[in-house]
C-alpha angles and dihedrals in degrees: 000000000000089000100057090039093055086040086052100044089046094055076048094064097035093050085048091057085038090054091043088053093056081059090235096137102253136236127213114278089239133075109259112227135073133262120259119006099331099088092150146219106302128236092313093058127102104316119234114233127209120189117216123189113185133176100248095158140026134051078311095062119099082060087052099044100067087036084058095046093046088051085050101044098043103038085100096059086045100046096103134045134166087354092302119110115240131224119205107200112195126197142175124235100180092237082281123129094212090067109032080075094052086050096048094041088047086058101048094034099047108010098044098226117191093208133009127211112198149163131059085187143037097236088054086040089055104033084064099047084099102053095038094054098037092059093041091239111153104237122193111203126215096199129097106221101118099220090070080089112016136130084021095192074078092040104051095149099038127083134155142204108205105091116262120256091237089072093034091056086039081063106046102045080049080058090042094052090039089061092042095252109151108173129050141201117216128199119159146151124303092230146064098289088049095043088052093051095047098047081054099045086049095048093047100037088057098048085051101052089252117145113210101216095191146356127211141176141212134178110239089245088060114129105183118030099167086115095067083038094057085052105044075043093063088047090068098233117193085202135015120220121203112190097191141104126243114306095026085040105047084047102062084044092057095042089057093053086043085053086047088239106177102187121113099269120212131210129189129239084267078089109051106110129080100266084077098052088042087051099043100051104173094345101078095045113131086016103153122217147155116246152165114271113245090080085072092024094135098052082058112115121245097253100055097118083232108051091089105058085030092062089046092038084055099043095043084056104042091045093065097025101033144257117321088005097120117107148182090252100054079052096053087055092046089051083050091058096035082059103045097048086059090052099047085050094049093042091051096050088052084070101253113141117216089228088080099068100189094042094048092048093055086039085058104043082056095049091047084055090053090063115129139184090343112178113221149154095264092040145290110316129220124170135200149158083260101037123038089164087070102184125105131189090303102080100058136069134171117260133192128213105239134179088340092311140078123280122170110260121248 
């Protein structure tokens, strides 16, 4: 039964970007209306807000920018749902924390979201645990630090849809074993997202045999990092790790090839979108890192339950942004509303009516939690009271910077 029901509700979402493509103006795949007798009150009833805060500007932005383009592009598709009409209310945080948590607290305070999905960053996603869950508003995060929602018994209201940097590292030291590489440099960023990436690098690492030889930091406004390289350099790495996002992350990598380090040079999945490959150039070729699967959505075989909403989620985007724009971030945005249209429904055809605003937000973060085998762009998700990261192995692969674009690694 799950299984036709998550095969259903895919070709749903597949048939809803398809639609979009022929330029015909889309419906939800779902059928609007409530179960019972609640039908409600059609498109003209109380409308459903959900607030979204994006990085648009700022050293976050080019992981805001197509967040804020899926949200954009897809809103239409999204308008209706369980017969109410839906608001999607973007705003820019400036890849700034501070206010990340003005904006959030704007939109529940004066616009009355139902849900919030925020942020482009771990440091944002962190800096608004305390007003989301104060005010009892579900939030849907769009940043990978897995302590955004662990443990979730303390983040009751919070879940995510990137892939935490605990299973991303899990990937790529697999990679790294799997090579013979045995010791390890580490530089990442002096804040949450870096921390995160560094606990996990340090848990797995361990488990694996790997001996991390240094660690280094760097701020994200940092120009010049061959200080912390030097450094990592006297310690006789077999491979380099740079947990970081474009343009941190583009500067330690340039520094390296102007260092004339030869090592394999690994990235996390902070990269994986095509202003690191504009701003690397040459630099960043053979650079190794785990990822989400559309940016090799096409070398997928037929049978991976995503290909298919991958390859439509991908056409629908490059046609109105342009070719090989299509990135793991708009997807993470597009996970965020394809998760949130199952909950509302759900949430509506429990019999709680939008115009009560508090008991339609807790409805709908129960409804979030209940999510299963969701097929999305970032993986397959599954919800639950001890997991609000919900993806599993299956939503990574390895990928291999290639003539200046993305191949899957051997």
């Amino acid at each position: 039964m799950r299984r036709i029901a998550r095969t259903a509700a895919m070709l749903g979402m597949v048939a809803l970007l398809a639609t979009a493509c022929a330029g015909t103006g889309g419906q939800p795949a779902e059928e609007t209306g409530g179960g019972g007798g609640n039908a409600g009150p059609g498109p003209a009833g109380t409308p459903i807000k959900i607030g979204v805060v994006v990085s648009i500007t700022g050293n976050a932005s080019s992981l805001g920018e197509p967040e804020r383009n899926t949200v954009e592009l897809f809103k239409d598709e999204f308008s209706e749902i369980g017969g109410y009409p839906v608001q999607w209310i973007v705003r820019d945080d400036a890849s700034d924390p501070t206010q990340s948590v003005v904006q959030v607290n704007r939109l529940i305070a004066e616009e009355g979201v139902a849900a919030v999905v925020c942020c482009t960053t771990t440091p944002s996603s962190m800096a608004i645990l305390e007003p989301v869950q104060q005010q009892q508003v579900p939030n849907i995060s769009l940043a990978a630090g897995a302590q955004i929602v662990t443990p979730a018994s303390e983040r009751k209201w919070v879940f995510k849809t990137p892939q935490n940097d605990a299973l991303m590292v899990g990937v790529l030291v697999d990679h790294m074993v799997a090579s013979g590489i045995k010791r390890v440099a580490f530089l990442g960023f002096n804040d949450a997202y870096g921390d995160g990436g560094r606990k996990a690098f340090r848990e797995v690492a361990s488990q694996k045999g790997i001996e991390i030889t240094a660690e280094e930091s760097f701020a994200r406004t940092d120009r010049d990092v061959s200080g912390q390289i030097s450094r990592m350099r006297a310690t006789n790495p077999d491979a380099y790790l740079i947990w970081a996002i474009p343009p941190g992350a583009n500067v330690a990598q340039q520094n390296m090839k102007d260092m004339n380090i030869t090592a394999p040079i690994y990235q996390s999945h902070g990269v994986a979108n095509r202003n690191f490959l504009e701003l690397g150039g040459t630099a960043v070729e053979g650079t190794l890192l785990p990822a989400g699967k559309l940016l090799v959505a096409e070398d997928l075989p037929d049978s991976d339950p995503q290909k298919e909403i991958l390859l439509a989620y991908k056409r629908r985007y490059e046609e109105r942004y342009g070719e090989g724009s299509a990135n793991t971030f708009g997807g993470h945005a597009y996970d965020a509303m394809l998760i949130l249209r199952e909950a509302i429904q759900r949430a509506v055809e429990a019999g709680t009516n939008p115009s009560d605003l508090a008991a339609f937000r807790s409805a709908l973060r129960d409804a979030i939690e209940q999510t299963r085998e969701l097929v999305g762009i970032s993986g397959i998700f599954t919800y639950s009271p001890e997991d609000h990261h919900g993806l599993d192995r299956r939503a990574a692969v390895m990928i291999k910077v290639e003539n200046n674009d993305w191949a899957l690694a051997d």
